[in-house]
C-alpha positions in Angstrom: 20.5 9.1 -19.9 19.8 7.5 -16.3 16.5 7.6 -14.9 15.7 10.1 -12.3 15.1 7.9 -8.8 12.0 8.6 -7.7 13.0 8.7 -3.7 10.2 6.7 -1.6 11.4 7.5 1.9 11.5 11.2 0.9 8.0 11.2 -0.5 6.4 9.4 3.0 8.3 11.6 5.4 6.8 14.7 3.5 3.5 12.7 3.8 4.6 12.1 7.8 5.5 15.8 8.1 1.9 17.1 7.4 0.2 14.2 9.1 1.8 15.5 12.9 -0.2 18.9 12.7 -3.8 16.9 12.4 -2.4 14.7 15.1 -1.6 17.7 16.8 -5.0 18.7 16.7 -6.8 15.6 17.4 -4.7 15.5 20.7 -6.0 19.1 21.4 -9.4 17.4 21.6 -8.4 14.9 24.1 -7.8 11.9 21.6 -4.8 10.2 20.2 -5.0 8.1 16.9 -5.0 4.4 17.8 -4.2 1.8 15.5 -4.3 -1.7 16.6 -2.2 -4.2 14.6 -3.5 -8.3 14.8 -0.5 -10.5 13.8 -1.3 -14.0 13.9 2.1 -16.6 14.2 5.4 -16.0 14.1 5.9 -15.2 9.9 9.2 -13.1 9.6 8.3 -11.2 6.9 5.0 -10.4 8.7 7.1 -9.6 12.1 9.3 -7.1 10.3 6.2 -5.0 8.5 4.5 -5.1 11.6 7.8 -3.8 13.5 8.5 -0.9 10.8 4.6 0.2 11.4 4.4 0.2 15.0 7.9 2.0 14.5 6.3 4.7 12.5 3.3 5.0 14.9 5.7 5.7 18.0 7.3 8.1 15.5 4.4 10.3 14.8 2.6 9.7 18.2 -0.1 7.0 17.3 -1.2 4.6 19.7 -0.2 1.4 18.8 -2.1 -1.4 20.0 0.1 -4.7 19.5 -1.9 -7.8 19.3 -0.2 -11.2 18.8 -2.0 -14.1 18.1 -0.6 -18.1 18.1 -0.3 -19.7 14.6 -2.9 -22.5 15.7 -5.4 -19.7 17.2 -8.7 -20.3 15.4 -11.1 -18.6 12.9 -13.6 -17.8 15.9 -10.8 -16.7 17.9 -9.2 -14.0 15.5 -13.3 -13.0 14.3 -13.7 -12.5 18.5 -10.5 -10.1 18.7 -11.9 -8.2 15.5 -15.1 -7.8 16.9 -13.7 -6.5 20.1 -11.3 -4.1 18.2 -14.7 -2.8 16.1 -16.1 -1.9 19.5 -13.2 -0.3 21.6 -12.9 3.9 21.0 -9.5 4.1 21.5 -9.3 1.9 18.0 -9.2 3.9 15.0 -7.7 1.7 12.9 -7.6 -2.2 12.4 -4.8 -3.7 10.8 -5.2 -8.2 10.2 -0.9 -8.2 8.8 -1.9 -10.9 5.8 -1.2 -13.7 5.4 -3.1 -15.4 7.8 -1.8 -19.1 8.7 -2.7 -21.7 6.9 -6.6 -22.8 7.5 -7.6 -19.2 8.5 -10.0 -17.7 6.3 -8.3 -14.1 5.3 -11.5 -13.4 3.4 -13.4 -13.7 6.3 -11.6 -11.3 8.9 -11.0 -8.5 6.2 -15.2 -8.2 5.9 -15.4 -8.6 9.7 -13.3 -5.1 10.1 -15.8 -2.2 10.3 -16.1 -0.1 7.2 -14.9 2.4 9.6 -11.8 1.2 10.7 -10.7 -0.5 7.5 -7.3 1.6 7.6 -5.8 -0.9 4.7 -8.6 -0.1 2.5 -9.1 -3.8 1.5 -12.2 -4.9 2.6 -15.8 -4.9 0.5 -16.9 -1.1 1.5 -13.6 0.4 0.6 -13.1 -1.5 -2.5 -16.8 -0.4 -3.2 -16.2 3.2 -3.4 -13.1 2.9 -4.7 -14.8 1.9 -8.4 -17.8 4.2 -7.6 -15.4 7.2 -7.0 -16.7 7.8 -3.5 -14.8 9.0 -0.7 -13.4 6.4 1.6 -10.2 4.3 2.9 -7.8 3.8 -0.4 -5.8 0.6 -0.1 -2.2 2.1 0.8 -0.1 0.4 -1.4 -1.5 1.7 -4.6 -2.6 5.7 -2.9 1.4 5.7 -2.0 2.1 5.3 -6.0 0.1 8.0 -6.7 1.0 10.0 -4.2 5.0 9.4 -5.7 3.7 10.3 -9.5 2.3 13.7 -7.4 5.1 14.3 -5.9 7.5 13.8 -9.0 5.1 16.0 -11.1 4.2 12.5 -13.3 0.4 13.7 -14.4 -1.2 10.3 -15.6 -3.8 12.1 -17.6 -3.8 11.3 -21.0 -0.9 8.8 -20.7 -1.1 5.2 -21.0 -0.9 3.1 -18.0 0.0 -0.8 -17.8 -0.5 -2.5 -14.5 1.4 -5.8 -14.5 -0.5 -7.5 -11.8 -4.1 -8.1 -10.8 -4.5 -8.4 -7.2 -6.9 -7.0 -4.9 -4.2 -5.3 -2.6 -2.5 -3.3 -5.1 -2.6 -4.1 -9.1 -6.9 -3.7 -9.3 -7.0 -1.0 -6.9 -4.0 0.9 -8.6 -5.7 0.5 -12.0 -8.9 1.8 -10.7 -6.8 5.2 -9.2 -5.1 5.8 -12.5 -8.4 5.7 -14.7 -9.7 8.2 -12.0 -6.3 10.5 -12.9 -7.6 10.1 -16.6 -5.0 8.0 -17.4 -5.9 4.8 -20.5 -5.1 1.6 -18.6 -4.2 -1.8 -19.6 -3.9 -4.4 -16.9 -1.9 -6.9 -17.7 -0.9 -10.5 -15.8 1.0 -13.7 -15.8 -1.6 -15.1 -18.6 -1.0 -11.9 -20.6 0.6 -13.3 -24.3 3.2 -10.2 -25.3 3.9 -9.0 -22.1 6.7 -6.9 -23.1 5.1 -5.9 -26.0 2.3 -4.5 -23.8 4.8 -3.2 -21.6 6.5 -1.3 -24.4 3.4 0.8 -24.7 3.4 2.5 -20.8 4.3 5.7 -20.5 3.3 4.8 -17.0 4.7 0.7 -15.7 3.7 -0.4 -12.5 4.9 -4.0 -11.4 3.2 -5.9 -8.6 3.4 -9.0 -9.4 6.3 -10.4 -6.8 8.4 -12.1 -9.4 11.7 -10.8 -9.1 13.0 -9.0 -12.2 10.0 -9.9 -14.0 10.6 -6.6 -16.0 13.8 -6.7 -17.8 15.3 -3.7 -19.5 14.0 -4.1 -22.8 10.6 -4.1 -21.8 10.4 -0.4 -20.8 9.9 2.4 -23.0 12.2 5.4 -23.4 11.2 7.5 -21.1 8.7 6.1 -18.9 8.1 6.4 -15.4 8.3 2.6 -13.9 6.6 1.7 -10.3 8.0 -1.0 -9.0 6.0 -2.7 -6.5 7.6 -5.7 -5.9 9.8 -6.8 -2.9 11.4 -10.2 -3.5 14.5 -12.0 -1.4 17.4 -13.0 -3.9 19.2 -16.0 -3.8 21.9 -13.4 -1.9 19.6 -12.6 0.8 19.0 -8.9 -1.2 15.9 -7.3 -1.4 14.9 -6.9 -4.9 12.0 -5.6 -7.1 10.1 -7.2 -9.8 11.9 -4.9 -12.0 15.7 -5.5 -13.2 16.2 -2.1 -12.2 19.7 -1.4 -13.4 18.2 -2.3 -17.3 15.6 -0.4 -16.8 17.1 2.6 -15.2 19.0 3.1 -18.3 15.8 3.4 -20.8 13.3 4.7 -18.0 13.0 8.7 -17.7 12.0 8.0 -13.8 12.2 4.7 -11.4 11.3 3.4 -7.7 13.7 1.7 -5.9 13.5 -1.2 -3.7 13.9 -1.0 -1.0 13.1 2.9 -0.9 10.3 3.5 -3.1 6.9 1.5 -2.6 7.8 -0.1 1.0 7.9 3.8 2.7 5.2 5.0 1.3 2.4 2.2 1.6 3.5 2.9 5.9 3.1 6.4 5.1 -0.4 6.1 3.6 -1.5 3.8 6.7 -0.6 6.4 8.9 -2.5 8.6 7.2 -5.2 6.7 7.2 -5.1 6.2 10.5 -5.7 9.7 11.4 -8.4 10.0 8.6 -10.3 7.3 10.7 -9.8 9.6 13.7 -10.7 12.9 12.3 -14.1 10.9 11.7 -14.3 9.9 14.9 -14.3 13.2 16.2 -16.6 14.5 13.7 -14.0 16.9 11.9 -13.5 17.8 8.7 -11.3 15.4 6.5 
């Protein structure tokens, strides 16, 4: 039996759909969301995220504030346009698109971006709360796989979770979201001996780890719903996961696509948080 696809772009315009009544409301107050976006060189990859976000902004009626930095600008000169960012009201939301050029410290201008503006949810106050379960900014790549397991009915409680990746953008924070679903996680990594054997055990795989295909077939369980995370260029220009997804398809009970699963819905979660960082800054209710 095929897997059921577990439809990304479906999930985040749902997510889009609710966000325009708060923006709706916000604008009844006399402010408009504003999320300014730094992008530092010329990287395509970086010039095409940053496109599809400022696309999504225009979309939903955020203010996006475009700022475009040379690839030899320097680490006082990107620190100066955070600061500035940290201090201007009609900024909401920061957003440094990693990576940074070579001999820029990324480290660095993350912890420069005020707790409350830290829409990507990566810096030191949002990864904070994040393992004391407190309220605050969750890092939108992994919030957008949860928010597909909610929308697909997937209830992680009481099922066993593998994270294949260990990175501070998605595979630590992900594994930190499931344990608070009551899922039992393992998190698992290039190092990790029996990978697949590992694998075999999820009734829950996510896969960030951007090898492509990393995951073949036989290392999914029957059944199991598989995340995958990764979005990796093929030697024929095609976008591909770290999953082999037509294997895994046929043993998986549901599957993300890629494109169309995680790419859609880590915008989605931006914008939300975007509008989160507004609603604070107009003292309402969140």
């Amino acid at each position: 039996m095929a897997a059921e696809l577990i439809d990304g772009k479906k999930v985040a315009a749902d997510i889009k759909e609710g966000l325009k009544k708060d923006i709706a409301e916000l604008k009844s107050k006399g402010l408009k969301p504003g999320l300014a976006v730094v992008l530092v060189g010329q990287d395509p990859a970086s010039k095409k995220y940053v496109a599809s976000k400022e696309k999504s902004c225009e979309d939903l009626g955020i203010e996006s504030l475009g700022h475009k930095l040379p690839a030899d600008a320097s680490q006082e000169t990107v620190l100066r346009l955070v600061d500035d960012l940290n201090k201007d009201p009609k900024v909401h939301g920061i957003l440094v698109q990693l990576p940074l050029p070579k001999g820029l410290n990324e480290k660095e201008v993350m912890d420069r971006i005020s707790p409350k503006k830290d829409v990507d949810g990566f810096g030191p106050d949002a990864l904070g709360r994040l393992v004391l379960d407190e309220p605050g900014f969750l890092p939108c790549t992994p919030h957008g796989a949860m928010k597909m397991l909610e929308a697909y009915n997937i209830d992680p409680s009481g099922k066993h979770a593998v994270v294949v990746g260990r990175s501070i953008i998605v595979g630590k924070p992900l594994a930190m979201l499931l344990l608070r679903k009551n899922a039992t996680v393992t998190i698992c990594h290039s190092r990790t001996p029996n990978l697949k054997e590992e694998c075999l055990k999820a009734d829950i795989l996510c896969v960030a780890v951007g090898r492509p295909k990393m995951v073949t077939g036989d290392m999914v369980k029957e059944g199991a719903a598989v995340i995958d995370v990764g979005i990796n260029v093929n030697e024929q220009g095609k976008l591909v996961g770290d999953v082999d997804f037509d294997e895994a398809a046929k043993r998986a009970g549901y599957i993300t696509p890629v494109p169309g699963g995680a790419g859609p819905m880590t915008i989605a979660m931006l914008m939300h948080n975007t509008v989160q960082a507004a609603k604070m800054a107009a003292g309402m209710k969140i």
